[in-house]
PDB file of N, CA, C and O in Angstrom:
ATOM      1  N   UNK A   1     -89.497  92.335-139.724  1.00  0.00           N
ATOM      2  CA  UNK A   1     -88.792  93.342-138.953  1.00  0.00           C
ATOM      3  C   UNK A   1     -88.744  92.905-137.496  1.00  0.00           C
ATOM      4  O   UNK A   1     -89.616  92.253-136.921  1.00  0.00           O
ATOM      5  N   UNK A   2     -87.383  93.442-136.878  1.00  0.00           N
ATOM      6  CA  UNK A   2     -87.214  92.427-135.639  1.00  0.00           C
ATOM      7  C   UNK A   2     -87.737  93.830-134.259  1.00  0.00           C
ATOM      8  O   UNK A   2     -87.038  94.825-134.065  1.00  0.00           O
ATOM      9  N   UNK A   3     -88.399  93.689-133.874  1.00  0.00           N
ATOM     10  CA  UNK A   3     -88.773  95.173-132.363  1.00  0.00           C
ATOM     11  C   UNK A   3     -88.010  95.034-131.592  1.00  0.00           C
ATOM     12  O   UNK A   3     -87.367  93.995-131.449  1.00  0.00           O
ATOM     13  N   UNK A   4     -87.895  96.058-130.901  1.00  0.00           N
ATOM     14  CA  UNK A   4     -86.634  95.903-129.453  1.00  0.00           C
ATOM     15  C   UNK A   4     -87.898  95.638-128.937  1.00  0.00           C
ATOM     16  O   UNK A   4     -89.024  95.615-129.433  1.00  0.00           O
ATOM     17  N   UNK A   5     -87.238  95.353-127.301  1.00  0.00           N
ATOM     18  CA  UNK A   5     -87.815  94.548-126.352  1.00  0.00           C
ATOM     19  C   UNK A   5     -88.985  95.739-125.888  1.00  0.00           C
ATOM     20  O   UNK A   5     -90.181  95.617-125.622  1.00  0.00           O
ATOM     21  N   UNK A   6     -88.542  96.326-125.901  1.00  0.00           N
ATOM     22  CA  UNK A   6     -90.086  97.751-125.237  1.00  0.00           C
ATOM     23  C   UNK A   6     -90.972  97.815-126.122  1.00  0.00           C
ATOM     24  O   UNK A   6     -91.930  98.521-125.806  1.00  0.00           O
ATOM     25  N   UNK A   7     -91.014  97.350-127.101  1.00  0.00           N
ATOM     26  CA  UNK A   7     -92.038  97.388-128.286  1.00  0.00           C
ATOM     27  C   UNK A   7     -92.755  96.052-128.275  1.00  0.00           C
ATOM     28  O   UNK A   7     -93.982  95.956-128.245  1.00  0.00           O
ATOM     29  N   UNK A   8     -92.069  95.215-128.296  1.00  0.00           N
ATOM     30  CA  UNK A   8     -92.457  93.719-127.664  1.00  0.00           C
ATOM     31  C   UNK A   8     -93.222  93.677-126.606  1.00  0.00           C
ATOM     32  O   UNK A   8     -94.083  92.803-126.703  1.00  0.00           O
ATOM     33  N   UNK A   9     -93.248  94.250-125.675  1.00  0.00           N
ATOM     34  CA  UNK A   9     -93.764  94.490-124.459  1.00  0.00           C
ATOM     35  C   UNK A   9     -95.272  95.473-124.570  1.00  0.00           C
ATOM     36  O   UNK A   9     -96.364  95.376-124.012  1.00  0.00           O
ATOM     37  N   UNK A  10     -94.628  96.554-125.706  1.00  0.00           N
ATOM     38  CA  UNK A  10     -95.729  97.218-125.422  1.00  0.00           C
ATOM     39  C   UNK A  10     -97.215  96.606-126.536  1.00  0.00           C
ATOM     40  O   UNK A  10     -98.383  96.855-126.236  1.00  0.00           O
ATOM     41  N   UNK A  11     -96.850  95.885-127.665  1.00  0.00           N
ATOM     42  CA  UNK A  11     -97.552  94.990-127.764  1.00  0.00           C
ATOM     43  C   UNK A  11     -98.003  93.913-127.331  1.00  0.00           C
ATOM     44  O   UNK A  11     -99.186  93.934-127.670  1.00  0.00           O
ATOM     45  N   UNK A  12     -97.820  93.038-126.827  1.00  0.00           N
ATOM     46  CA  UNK A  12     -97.967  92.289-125.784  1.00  0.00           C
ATOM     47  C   UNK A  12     -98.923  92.978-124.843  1.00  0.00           C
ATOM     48  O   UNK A  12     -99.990  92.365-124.813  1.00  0.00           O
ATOM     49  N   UNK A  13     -98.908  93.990-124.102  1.00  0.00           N
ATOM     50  CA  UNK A  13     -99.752  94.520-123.112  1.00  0.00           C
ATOM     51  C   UNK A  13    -100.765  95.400-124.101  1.00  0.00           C
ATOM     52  O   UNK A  13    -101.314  96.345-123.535  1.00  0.00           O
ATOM     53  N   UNK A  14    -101.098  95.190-125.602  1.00  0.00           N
ATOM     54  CA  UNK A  14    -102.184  95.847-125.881  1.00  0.00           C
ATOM     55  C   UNK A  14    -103.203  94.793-126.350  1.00  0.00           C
ATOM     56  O   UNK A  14    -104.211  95.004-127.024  1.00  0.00           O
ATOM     57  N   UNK A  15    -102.691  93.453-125.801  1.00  0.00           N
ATOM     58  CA  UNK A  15    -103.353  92.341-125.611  1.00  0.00           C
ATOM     59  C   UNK A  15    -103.178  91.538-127.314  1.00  0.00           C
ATOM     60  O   UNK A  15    -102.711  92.070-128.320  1.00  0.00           O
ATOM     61  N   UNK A  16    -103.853  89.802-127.137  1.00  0.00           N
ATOM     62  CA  UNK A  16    -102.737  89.045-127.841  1.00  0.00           C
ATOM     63  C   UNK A  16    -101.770  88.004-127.478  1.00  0.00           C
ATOM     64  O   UNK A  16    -100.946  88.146-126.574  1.00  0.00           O
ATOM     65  N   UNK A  17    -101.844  87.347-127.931  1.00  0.00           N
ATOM     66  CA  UNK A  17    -100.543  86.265-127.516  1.00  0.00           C
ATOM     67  C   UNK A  17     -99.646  86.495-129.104  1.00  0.00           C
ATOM     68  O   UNK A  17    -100.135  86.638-130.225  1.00  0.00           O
ATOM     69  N   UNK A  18     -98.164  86.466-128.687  1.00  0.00           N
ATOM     70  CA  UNK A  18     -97.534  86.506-129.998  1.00  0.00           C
ATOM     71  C   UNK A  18     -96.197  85.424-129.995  1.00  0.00           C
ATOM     72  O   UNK A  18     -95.905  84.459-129.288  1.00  0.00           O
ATOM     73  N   UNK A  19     -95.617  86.027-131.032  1.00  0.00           N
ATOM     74  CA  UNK A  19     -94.738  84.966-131.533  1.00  0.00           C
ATOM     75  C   UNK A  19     -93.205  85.957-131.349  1.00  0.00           C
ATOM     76  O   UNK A  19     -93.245  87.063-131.889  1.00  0.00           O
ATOM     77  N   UNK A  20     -92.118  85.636-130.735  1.00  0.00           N
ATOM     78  CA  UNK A  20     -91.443  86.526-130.789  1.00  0.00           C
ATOM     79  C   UNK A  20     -89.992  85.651-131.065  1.00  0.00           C
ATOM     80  O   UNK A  20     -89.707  84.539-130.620  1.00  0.00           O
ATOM     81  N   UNK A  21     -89.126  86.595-132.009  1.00  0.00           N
ATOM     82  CA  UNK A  21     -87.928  86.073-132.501  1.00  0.00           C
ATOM     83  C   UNK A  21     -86.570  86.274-131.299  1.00  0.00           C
ATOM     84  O   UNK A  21     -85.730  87.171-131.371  1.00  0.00           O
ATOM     85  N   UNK A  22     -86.601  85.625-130.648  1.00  0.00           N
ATOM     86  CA  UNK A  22     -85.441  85.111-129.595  1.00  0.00           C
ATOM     87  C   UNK A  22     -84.047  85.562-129.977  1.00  0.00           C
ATOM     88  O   UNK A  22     -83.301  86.046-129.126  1.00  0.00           O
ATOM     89  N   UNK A  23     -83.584  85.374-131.578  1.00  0.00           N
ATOM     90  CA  UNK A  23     -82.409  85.483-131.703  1.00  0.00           C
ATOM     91  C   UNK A  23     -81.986  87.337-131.355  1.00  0.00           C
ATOM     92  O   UNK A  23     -82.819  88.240-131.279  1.00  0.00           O
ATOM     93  N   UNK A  24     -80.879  87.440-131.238  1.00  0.00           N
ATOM     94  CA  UNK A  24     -80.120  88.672-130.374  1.00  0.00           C
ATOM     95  C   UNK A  24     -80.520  89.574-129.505  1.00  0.00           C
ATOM     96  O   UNK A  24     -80.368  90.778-129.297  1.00  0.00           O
ATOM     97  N   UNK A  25     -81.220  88.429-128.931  1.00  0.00           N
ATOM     98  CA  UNK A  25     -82.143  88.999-127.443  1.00  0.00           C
ATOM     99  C   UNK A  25     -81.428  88.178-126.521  1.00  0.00           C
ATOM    100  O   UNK A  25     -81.301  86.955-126.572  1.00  0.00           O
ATOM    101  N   UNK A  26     -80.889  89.117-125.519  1.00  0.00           N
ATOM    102  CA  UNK A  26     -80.414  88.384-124.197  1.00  0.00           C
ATOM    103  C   UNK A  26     -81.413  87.681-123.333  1.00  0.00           C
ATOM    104  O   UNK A  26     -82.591  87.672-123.693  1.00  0.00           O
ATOM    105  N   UNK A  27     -81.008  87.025-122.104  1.00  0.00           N
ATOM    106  CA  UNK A  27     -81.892  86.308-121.710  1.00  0.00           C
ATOM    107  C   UNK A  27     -82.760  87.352-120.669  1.00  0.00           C
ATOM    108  O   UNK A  27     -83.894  87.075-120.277  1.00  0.00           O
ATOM    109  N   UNK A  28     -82.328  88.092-120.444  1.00  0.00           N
ATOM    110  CA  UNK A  28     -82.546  89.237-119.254  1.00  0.00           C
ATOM    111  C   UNK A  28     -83.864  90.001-120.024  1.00  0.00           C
ATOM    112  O   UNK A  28     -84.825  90.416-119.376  1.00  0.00           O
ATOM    113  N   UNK A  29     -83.784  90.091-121.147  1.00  0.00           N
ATOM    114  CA  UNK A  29     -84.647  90.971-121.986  1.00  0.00           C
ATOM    115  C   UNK A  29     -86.140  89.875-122.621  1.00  0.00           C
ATOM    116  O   UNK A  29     -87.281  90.172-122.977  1.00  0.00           O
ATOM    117  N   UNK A  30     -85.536  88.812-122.535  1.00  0.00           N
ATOM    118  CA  UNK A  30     -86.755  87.734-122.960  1.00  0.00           C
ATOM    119  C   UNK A  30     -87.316  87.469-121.517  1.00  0.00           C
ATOM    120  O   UNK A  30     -88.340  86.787-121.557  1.00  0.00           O
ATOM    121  N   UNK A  31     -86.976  87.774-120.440  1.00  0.00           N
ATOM    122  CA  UNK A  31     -87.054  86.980-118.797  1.00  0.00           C
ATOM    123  C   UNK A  31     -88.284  88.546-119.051  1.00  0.00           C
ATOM    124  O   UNK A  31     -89.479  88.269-118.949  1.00  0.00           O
ATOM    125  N   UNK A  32     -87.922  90.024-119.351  1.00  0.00           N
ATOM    126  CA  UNK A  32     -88.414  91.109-119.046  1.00  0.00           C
ATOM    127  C   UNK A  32     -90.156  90.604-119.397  1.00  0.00           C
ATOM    128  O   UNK A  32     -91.122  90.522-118.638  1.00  0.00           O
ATOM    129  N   UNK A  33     -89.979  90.253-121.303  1.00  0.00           N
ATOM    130  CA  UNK A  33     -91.117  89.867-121.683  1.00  0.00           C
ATOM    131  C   UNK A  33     -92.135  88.577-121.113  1.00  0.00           C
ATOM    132  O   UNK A  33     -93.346  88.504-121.320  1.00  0.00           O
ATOM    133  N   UNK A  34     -91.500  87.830-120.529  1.00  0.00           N
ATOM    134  CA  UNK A  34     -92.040  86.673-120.197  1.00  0.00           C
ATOM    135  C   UNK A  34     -92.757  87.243-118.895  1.00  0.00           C
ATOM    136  O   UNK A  34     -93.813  86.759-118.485  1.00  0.00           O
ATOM    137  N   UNK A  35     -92.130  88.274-118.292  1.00  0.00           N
ATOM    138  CA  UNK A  35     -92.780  88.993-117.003  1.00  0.00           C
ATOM    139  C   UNK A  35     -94.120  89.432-117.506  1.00  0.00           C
ATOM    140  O   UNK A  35     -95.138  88.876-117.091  1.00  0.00           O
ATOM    141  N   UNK A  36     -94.162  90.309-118.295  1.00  0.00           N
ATOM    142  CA  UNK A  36     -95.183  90.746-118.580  1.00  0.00           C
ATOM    143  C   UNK A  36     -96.050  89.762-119.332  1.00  0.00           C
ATOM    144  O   UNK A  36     -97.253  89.984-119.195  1.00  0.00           O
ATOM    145  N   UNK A  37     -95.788  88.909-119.961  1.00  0.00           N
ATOM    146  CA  UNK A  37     -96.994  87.702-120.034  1.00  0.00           C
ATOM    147  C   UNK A  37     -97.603  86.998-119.332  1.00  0.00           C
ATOM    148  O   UNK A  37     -98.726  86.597-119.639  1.00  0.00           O
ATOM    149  N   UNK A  38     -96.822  86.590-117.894  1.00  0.00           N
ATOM    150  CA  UNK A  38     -97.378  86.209-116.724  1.00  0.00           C
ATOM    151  C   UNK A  38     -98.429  87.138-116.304  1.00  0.00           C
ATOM    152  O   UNK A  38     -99.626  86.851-116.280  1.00  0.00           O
ATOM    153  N   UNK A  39     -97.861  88.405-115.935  1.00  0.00           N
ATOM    154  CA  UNK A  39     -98.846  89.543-115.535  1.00  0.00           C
ATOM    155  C   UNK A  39    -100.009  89.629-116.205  1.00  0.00           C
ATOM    156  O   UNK A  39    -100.906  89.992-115.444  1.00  0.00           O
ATOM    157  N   UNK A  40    -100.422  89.424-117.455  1.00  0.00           N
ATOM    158  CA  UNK A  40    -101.004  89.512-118.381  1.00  0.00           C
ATOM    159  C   UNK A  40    -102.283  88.496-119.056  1.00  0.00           C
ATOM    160  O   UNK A  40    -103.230  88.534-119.841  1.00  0.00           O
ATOM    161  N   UNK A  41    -101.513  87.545-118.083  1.00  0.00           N
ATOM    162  CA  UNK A  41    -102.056  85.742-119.125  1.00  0.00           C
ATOM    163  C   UNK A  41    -102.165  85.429-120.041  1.00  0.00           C
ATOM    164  O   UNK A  41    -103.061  84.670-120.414  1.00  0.00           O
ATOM    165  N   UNK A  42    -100.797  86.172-121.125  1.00  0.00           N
ATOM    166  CA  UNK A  42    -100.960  85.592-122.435  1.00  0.00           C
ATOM    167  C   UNK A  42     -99.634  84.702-122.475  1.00  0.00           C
ATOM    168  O   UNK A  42     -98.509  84.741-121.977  1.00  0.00           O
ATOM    169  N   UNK A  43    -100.143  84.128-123.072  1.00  0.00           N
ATOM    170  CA  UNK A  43     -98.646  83.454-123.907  1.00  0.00           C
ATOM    171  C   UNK A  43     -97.670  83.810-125.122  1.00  0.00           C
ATOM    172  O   UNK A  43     -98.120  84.317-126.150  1.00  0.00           O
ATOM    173  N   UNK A  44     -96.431  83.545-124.971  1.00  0.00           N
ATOM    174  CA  UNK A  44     -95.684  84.148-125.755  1.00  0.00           C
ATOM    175  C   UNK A  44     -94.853  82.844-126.442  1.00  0.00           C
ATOM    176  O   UNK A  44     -94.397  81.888-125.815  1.00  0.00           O
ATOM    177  N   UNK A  45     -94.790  83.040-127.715  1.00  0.00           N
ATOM    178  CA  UNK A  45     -93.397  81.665-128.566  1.00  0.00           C
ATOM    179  C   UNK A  45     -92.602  82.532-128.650  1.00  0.00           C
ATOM    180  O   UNK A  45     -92.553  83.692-129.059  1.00  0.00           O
ATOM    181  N   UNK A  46     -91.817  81.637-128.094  1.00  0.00           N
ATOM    182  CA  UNK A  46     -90.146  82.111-128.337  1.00  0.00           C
ATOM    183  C   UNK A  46     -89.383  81.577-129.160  1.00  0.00           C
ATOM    184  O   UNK A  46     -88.703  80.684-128.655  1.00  0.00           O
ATOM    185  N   UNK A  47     -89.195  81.776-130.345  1.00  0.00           N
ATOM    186  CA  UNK A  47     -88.446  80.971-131.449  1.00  0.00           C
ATOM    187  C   UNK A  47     -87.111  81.241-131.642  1.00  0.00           C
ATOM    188  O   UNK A  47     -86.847  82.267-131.015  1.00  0.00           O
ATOM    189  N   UNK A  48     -85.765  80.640-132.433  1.00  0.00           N
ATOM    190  CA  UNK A  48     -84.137  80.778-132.338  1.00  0.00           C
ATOM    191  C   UNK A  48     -83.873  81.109-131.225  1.00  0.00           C
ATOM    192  O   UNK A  48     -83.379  82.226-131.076  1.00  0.00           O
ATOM    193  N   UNK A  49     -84.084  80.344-130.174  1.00  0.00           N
ATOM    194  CA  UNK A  49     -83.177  79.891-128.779  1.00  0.00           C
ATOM    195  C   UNK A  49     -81.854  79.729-129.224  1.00  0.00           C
ATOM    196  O   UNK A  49     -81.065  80.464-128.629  1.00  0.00           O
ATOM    197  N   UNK A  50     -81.271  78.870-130.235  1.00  0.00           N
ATOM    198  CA  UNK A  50     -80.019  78.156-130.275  1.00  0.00           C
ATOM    199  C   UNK A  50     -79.165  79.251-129.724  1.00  0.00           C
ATOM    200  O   UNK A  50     -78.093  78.653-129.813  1.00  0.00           O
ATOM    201  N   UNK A  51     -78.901  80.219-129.305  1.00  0.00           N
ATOM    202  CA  UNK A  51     -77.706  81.284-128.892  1.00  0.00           C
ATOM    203  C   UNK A  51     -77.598  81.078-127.369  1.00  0.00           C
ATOM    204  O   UNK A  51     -76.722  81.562-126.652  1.00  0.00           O
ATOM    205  N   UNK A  52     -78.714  80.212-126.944  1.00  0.00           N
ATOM    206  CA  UNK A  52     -79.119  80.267-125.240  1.00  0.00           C
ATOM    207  C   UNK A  52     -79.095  79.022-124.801  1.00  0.00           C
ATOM    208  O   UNK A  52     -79.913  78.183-125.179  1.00  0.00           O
ATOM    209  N   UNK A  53     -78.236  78.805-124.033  1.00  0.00           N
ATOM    210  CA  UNK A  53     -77.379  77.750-123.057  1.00  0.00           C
ATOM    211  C   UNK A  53     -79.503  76.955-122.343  1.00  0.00           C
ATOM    212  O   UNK A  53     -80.635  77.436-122.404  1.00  0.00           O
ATOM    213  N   UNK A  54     -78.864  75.488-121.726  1.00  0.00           N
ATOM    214  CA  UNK A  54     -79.593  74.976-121.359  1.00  0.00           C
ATOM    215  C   UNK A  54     -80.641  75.744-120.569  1.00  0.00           C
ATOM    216  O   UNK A  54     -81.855  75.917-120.676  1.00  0.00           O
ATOM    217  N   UNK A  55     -79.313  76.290-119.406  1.00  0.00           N
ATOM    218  CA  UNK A  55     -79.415  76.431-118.105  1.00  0.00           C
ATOM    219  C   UNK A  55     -80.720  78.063-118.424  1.00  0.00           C
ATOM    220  O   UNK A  55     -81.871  78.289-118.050  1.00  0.00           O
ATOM    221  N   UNK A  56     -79.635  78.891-119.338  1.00  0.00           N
ATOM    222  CA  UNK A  56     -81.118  79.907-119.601  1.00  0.00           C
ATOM    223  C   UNK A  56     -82.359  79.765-120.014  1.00  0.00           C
ATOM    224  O   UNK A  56     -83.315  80.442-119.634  1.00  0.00           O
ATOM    225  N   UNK A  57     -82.385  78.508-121.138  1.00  0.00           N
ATOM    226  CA  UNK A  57     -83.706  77.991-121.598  1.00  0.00           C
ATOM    227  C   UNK A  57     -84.817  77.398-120.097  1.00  0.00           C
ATOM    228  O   UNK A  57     -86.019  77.130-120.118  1.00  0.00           O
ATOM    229  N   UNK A  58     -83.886  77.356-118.980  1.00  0.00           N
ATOM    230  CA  UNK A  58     -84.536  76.441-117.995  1.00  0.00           C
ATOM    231  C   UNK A  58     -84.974  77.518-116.888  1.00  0.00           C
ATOM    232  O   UNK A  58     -85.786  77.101-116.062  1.00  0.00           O
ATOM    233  N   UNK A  59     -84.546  78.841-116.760  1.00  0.00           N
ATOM    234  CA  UNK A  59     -84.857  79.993-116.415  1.00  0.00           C
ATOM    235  C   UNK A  59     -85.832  80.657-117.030  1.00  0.00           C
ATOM    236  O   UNK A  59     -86.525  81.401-116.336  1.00  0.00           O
ATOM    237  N   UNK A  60     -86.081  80.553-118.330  1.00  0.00           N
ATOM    238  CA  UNK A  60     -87.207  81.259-119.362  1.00  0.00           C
ATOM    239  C   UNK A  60     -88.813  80.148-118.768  1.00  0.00           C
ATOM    240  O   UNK A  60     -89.882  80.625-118.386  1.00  0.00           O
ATOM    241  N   UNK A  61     -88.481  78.701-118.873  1.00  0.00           N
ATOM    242  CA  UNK A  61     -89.281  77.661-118.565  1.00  0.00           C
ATOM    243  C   UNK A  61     -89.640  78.081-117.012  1.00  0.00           C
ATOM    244  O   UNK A  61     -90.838  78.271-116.801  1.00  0.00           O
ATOM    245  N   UNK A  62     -88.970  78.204-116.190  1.00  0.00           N
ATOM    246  CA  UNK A  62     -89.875  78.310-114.711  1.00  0.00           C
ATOM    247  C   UNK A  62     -90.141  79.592-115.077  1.00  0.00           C
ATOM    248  O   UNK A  62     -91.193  79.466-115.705  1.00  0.00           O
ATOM    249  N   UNK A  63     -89.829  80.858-115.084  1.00  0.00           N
ATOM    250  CA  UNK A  63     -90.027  81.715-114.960  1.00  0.00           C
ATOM    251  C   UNK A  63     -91.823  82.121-115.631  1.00  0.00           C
ATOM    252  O   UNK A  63     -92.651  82.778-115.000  1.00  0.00           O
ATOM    253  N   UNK A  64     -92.031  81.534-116.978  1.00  0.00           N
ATOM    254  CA  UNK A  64     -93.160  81.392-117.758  1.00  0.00           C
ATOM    255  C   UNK A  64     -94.535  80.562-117.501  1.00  0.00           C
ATOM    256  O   UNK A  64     -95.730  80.820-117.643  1.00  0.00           O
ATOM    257  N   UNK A  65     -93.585  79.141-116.934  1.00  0.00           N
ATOM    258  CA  UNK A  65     -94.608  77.878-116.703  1.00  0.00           C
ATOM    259  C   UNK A  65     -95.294  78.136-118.139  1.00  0.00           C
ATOM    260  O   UNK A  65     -94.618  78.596-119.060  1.00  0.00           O
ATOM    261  N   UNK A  66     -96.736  77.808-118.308  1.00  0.00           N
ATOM    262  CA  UNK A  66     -97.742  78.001-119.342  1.00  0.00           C
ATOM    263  C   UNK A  66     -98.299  79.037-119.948  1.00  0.00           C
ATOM    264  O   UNK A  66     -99.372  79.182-120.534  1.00  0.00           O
ATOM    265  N   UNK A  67     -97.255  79.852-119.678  1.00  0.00           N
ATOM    266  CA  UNK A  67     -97.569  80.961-120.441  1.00  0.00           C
ATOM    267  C   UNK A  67     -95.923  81.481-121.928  1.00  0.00           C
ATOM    268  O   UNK A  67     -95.420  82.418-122.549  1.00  0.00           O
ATOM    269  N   UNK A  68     -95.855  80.276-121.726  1.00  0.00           N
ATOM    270  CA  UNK A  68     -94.028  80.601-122.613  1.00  0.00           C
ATOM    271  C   UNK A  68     -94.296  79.004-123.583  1.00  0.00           C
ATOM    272  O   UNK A  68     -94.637  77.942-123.063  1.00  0.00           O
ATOM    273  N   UNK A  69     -94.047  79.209-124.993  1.00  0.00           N
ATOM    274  CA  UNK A  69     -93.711  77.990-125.517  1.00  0.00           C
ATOM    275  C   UNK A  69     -92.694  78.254-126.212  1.00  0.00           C
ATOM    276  O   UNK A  69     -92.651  79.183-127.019  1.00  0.00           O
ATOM    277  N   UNK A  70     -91.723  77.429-125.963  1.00  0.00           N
ATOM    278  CA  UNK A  70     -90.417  77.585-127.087  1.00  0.00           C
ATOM    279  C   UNK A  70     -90.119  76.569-127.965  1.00  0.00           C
ATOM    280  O   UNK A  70     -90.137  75.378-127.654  1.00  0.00           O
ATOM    281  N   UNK A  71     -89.875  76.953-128.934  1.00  0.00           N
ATOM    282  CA  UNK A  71     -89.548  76.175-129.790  1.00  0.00           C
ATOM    283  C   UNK A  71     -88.086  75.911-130.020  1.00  0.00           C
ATOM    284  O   UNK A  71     -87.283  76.762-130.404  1.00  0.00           O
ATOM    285  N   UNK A  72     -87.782  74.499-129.717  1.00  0.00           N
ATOM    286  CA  UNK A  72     -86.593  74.250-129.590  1.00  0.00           C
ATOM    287  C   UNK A  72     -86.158  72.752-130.473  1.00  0.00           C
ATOM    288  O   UNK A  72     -84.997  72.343-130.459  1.00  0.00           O
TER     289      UNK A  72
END
């Protein structure tokens, strides 16, 4: 089952590092979650990128540093 992004989030902040499905998630909404993993210090996988241009994959990457792994 796929969570919207506030559910994502709100797991994520009940601590955990997880695995989260990328596909029909904008980049604005994966940038939201990656916020709160920074805040947090967990790490998050981001898996089915393919819908997301270089240039966003390279926005998700600074934005995360070591706290974001994608699988690409």
């Amino acid at each position: 089952m796929s969570r919207n992004t506030d559910n994502v989030i709100r797991i994520l902040k009940a601590g955990g590092n997880i695995s989260v499905d990328a596909k029909g998630r904008n980049t604005d909404n994966i940038l939201r979650i990656v916020k709160v993993a920074v805040e947090m210090n967990k790490v998050v996988t981001f898996r089915n990128l393919d819908d997301h241009n270089t240039d966003n994959i390279l926005r998700i990457v600074k934005a995360g540093g070591d706290n974001v792994v994608l699988e690409i």
